[in-house]
C-alpha atoms as a printed R data frame, in Angstrom:
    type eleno elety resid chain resno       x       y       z
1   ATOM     1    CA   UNK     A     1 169.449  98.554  34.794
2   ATOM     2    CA   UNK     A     2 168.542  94.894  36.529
3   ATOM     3    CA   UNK     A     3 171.620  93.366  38.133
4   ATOM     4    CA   UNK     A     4 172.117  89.695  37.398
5   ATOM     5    CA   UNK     A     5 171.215  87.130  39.622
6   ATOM     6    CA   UNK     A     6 173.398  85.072  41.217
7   ATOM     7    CA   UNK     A     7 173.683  81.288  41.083
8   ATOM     8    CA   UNK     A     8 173.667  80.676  44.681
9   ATOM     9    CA   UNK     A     9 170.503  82.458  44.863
10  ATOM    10    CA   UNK     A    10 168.999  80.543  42.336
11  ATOM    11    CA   UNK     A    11 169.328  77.405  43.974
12  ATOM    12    CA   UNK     A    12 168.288  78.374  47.670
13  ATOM    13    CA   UNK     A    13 164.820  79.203  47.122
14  ATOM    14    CA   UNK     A    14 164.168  75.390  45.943
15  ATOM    15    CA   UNK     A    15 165.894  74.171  48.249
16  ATOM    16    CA   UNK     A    16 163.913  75.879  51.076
17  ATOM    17    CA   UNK     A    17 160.887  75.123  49.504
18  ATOM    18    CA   UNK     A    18 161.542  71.052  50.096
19  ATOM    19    CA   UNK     A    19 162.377  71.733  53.720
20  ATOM    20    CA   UNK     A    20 159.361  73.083  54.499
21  ATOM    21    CA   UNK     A    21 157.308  70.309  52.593
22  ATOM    22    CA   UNK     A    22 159.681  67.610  54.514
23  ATOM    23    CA   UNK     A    23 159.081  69.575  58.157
24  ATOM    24    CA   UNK     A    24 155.054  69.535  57.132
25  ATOM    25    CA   UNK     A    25 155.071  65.667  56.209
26  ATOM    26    CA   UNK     A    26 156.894  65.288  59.807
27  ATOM    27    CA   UNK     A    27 154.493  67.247  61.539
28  ATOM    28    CA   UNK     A    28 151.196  65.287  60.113
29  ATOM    29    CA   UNK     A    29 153.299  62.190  61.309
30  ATOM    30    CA   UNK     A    30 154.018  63.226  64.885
31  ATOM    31    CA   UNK     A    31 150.111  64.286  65.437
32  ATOM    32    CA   UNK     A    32 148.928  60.934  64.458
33  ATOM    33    CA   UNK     A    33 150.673  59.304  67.172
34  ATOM    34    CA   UNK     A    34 149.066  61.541  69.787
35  ATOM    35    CA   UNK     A    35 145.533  61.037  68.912
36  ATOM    36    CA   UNK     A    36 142.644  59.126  70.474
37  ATOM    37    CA   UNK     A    37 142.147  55.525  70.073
38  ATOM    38    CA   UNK     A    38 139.013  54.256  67.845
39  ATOM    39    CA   UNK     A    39 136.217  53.954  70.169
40  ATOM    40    CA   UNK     A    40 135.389  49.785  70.811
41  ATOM    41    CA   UNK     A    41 132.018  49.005  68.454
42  ATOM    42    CA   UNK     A    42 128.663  49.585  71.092
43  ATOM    43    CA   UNK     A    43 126.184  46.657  70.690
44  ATOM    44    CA   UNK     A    44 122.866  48.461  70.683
45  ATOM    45    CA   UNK     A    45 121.114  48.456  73.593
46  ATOM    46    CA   UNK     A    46 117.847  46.088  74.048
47  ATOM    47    CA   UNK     A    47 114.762  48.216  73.552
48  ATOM    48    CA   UNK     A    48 113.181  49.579  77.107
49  ATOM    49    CA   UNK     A    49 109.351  48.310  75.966
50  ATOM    50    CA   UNK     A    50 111.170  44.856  76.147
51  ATOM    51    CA   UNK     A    51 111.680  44.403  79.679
52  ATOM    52    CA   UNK     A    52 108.946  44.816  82.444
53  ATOM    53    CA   UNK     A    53 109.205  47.303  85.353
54  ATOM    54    CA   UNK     A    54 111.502  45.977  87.729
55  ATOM    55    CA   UNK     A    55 113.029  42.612  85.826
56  ATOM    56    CA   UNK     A    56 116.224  42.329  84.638
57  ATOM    57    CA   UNK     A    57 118.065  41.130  81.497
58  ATOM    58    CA   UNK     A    58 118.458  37.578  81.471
59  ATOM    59    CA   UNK     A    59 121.892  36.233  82.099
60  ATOM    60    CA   UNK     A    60 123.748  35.029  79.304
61  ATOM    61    CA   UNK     A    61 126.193  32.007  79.714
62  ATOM    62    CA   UNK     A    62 129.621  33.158  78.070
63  ATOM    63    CA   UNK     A    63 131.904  30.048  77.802
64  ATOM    64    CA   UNK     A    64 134.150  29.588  75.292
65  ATOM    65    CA   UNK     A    65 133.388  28.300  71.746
66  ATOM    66    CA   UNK     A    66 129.377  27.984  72.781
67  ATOM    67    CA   UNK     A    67 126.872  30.168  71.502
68  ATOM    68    CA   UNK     A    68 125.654  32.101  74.408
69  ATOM    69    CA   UNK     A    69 121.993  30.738  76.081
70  ATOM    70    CA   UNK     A    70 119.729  31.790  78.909
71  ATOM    71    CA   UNK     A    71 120.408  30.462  82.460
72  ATOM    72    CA   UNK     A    72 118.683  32.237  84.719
73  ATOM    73    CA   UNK     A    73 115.419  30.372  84.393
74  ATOM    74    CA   UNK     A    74 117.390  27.291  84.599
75  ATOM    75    CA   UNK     A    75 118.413  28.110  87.915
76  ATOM    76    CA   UNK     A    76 115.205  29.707  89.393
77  ATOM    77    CA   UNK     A    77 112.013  27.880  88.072
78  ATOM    78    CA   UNK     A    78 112.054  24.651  88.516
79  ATOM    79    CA   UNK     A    79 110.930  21.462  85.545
80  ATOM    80    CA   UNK     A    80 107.631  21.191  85.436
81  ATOM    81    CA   UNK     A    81 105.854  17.632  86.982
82  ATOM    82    CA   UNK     A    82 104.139  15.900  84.938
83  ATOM    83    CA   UNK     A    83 101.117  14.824  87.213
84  ATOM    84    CA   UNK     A    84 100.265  11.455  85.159
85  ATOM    85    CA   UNK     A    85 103.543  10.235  86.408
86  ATOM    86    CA   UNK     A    86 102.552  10.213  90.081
87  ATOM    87    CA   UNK     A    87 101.156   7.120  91.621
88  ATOM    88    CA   UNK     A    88  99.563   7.195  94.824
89  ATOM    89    CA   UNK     A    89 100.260   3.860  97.335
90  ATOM    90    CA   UNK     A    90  97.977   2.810 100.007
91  ATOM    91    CA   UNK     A    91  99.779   3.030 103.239
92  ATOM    92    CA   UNK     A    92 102.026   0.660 104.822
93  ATOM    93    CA   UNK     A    93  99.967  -2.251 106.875
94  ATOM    94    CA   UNK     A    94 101.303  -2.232 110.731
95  ATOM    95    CA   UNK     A    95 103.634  -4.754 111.571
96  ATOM    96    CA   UNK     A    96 101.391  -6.332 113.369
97  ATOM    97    CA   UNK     A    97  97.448  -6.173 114.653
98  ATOM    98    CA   UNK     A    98  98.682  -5.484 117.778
99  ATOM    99    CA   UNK     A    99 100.063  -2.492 117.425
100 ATOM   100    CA   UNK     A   100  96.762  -1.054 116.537
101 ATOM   101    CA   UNK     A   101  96.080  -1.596 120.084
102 ATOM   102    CA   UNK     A   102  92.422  -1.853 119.419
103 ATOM   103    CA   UNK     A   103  89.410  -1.194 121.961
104 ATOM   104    CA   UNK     A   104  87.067  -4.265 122.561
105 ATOM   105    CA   UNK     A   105  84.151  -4.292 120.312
106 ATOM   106    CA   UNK     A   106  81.966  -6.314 122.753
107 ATOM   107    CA   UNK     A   107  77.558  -4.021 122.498
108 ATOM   108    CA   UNK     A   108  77.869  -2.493 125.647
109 ATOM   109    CA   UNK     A   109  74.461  -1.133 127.862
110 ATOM   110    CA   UNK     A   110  73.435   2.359 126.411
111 ATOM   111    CA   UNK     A   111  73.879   3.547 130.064
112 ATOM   112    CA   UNK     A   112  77.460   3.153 130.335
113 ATOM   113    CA   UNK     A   113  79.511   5.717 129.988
114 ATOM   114    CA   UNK     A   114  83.829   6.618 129.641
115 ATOM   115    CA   UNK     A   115  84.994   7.541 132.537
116 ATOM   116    CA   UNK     A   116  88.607   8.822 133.761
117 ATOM   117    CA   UNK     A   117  89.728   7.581 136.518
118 ATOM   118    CA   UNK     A   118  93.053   8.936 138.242
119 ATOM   119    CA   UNK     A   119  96.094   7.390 140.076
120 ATOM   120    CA   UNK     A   120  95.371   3.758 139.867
121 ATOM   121    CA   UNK     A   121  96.904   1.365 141.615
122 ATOM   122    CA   UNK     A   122  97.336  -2.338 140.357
123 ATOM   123    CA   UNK     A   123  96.708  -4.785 142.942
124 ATOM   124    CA   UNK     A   124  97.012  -8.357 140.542
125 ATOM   125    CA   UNK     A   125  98.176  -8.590 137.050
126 ATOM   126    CA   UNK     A   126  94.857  -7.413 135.746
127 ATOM   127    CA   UNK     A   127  92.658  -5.601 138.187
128 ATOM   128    CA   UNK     A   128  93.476  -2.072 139.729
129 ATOM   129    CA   UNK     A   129  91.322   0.166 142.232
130 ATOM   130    CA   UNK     A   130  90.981   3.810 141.284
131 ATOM   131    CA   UNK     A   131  88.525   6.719 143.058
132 ATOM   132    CA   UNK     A   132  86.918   3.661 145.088
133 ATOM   133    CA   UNK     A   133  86.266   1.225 142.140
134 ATOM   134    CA   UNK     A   134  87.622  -2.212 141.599
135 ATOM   135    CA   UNK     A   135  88.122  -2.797 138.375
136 ATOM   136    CA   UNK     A   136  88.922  -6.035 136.319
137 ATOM   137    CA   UNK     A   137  90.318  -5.603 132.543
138 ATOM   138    CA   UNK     A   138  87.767  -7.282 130.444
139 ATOM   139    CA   UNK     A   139  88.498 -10.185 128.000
140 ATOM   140    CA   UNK     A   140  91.532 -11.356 130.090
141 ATOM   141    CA   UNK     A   141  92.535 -13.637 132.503
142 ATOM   142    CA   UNK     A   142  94.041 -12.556 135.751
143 ATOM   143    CA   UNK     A   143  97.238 -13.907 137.324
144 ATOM   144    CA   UNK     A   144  96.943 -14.327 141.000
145 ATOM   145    CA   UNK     A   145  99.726 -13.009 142.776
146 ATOM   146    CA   UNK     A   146 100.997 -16.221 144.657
147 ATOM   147    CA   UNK     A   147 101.121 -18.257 141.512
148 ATOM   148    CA   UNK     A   148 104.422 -19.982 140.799
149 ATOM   149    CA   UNK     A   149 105.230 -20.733 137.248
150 ATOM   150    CA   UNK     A   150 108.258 -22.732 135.533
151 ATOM   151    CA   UNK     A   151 110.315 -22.597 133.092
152 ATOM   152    CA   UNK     A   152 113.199 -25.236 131.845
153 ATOM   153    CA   UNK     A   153 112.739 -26.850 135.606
154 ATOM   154    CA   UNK     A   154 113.222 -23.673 137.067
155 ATOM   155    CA   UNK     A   155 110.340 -21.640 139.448
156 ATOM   156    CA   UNK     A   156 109.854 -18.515 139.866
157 ATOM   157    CA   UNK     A   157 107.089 -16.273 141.185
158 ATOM   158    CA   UNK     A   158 105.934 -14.904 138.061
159 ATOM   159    CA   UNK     A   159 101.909 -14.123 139.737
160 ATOM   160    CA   UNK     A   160 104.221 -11.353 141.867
161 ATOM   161    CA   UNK     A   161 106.086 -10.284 138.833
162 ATOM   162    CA   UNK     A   162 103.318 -10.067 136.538
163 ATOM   163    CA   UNK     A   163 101.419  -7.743 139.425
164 ATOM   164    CA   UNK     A   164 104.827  -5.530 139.551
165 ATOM   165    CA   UNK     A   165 104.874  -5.160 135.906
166 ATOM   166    CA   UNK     A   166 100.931  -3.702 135.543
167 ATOM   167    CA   UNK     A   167 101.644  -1.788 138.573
168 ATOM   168    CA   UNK     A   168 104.875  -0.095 136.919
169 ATOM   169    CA   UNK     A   169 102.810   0.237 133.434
170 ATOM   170    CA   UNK     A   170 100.710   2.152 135.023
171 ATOM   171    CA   UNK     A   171 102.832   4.397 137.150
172 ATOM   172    CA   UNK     A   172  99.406   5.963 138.186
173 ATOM   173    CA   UNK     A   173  98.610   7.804 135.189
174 ATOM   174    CA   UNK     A   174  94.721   8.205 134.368
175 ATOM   175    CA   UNK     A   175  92.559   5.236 132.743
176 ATOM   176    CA   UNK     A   176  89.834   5.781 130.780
177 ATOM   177    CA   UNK     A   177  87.298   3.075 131.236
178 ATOM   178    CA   UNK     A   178  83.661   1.990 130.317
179 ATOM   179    CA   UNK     A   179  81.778   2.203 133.501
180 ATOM   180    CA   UNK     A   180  77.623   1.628 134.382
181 ATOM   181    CA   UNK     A   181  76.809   4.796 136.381
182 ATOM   182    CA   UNK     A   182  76.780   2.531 139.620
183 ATOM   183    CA   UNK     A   183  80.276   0.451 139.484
184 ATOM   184    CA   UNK     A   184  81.785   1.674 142.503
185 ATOM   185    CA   UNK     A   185  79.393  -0.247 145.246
186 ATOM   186    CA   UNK     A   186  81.419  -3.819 143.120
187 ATOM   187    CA   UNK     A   187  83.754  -4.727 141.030
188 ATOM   188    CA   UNK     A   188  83.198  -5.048 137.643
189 ATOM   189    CA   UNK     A   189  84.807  -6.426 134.239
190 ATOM   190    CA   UNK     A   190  85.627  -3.372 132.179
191 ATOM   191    CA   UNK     A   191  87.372  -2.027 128.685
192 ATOM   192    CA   UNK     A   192  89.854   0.502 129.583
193 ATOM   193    CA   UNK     A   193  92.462   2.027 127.524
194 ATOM   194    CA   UNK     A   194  95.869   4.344 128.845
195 ATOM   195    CA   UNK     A   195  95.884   7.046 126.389
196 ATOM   196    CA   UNK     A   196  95.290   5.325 122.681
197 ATOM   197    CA   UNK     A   197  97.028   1.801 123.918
198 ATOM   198    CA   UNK     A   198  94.448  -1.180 124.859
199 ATOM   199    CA   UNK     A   199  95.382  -2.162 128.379
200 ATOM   200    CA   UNK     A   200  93.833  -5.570 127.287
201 ATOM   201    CA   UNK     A   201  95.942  -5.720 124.480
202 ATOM   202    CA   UNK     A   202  99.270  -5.043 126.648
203 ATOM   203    CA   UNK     A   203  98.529  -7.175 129.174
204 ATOM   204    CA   UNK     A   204  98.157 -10.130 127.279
205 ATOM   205    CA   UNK     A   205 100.486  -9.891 124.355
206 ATOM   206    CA   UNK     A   206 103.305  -9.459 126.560
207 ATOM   207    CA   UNK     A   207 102.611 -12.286 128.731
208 ATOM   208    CA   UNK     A   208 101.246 -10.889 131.881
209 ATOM   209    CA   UNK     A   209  97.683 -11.836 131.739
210 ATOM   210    CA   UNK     A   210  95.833 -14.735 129.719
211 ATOM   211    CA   UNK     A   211  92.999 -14.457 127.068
212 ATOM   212    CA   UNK     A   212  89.452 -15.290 128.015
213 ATOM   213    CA   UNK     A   213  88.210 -17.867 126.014
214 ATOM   214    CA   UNK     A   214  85.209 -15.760 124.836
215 ATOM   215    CA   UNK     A   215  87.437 -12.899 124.519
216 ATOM   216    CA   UNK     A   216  89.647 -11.147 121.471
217 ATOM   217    CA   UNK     A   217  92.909 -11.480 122.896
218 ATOM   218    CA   UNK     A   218  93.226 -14.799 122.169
219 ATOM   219    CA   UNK     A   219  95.907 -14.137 119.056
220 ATOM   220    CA   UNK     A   220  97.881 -11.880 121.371
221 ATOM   221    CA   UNK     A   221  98.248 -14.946 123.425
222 ATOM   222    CA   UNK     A   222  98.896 -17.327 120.829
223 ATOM   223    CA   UNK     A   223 102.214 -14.556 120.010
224 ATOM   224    CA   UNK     A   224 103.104 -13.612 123.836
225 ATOM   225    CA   UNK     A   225 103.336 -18.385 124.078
226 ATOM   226    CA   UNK     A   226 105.843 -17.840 120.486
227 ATOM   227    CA   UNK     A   227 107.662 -15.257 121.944
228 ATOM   228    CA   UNK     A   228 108.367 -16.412 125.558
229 ATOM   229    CA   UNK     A   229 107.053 -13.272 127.200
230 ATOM   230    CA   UNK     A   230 105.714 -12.472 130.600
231 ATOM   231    CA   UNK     A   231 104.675 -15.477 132.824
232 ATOM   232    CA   UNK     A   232 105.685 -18.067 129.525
233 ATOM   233    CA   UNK     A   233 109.499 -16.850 129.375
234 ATOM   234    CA   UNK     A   234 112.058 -17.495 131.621
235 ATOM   235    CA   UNK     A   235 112.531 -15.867 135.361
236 ATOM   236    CA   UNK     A   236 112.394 -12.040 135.468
């Protein structure tokens, strides 16, 4: 004979039946809050037949609110020339013809030839000895060493300070002159130059010798007489 069931027992077995559907609710709750982060989007990576061996990916410039653009050929290869834009100049005239220093261009005798000659010694304003030759600078006008010129009522012995001056110019360093095969048994007019510099040309442009009248010094004169130099200045 079944026994009758009691009230109380009745109502527990719903009852138990909602706690364990309200602890499984909590439990798919609580392991939500322990799981993994969504992994950040992964742009796809640039195809590896793109790039050669050994380059690398062009930088990108990343500032704010501009869409990104290539920079690293900006900052390596330079913009190319246009060549139709370049105009070529002649060069810049001297200052003046002196400083050209140019050799005399006075036909010279097939059998003279340039020769060096070492440590000369000055012994007027425009002839030196050197290696037992006299020679006398060509196209000028020596100053003899006892003249006496003036300036603004005032002498001075500018024939002794015009020798001092060649002699000190030279500081006997090596001229190279054109010589006839025979000059050292007289002296002789000849073109001689101190490295690339004229020694016609310095003499006479600053004032320590005079032109020859049938020479081509007579414009460095004319500008030594302007400028007051050498023997046409005042006392030195």
């Amino acid at each position: 004979m079944n026994q009758a069931r009691s009230p109380g027992r009745l109502l527990l077995a719903p009852m138990l039946g909602g706690l364990g559907l309200l602890a499984g609710m909590l439990l798919i709750a609580e392991s939500g809050r322990w799981l993994p982060p969504d992994p950040a989007p992964v742009t796809p990576a640039q195809d590896a037949g793109d790039l050669k061996p050994g380059s690398q990916a062009p930088v990108q410039d990343t500032r704010p609110g501009e869409p990104a653009r290539k920079i690293a050929e900006d900052l390596i290869a330079p913009p190319p020339l246009d060549p139709s834009g370049i105009e070529r100049i002649e060069p810049r005239p001297p200052l003046s013809e002196l400083g050209l220093a140019p050799r005399p261009k006075t036909p010279m005798p097939r059998d003279w030839r340039e020769t060096l000659l070492f440590r000369p010694v000055a012994t007027s304003s425009a002839v030196f000895e050197a290696m037992g030759r006299t020679v006398v600078i060509s196209g000028t006008i020596d100053i003899d060493p006892d003249r006496t010129c003036t300036f603004d009522n005032t002498g001075w012995p500018c024939g002794q300070r015009a020798w001092a001056a060649f002699n000190a110019w030279l500081r006997g360093r090596a001229l190279k002159c054109l010589l006839p095969p025979d000059a050292d048994r007289f002296a002789i007019a000849a073109p001689c130059a101190l490295g690339n510099q004229d020694v016609g040309a310095w003499l006479v442009s600053n004032g320590w010798a005079m032109a020859a009248p049938t020479g081509i010094y007579s414009k460095a004169e004319a500008v030594a007489r302007e400028a007051r130099m050498g023997i046409f200045g005042p006392p030195q």
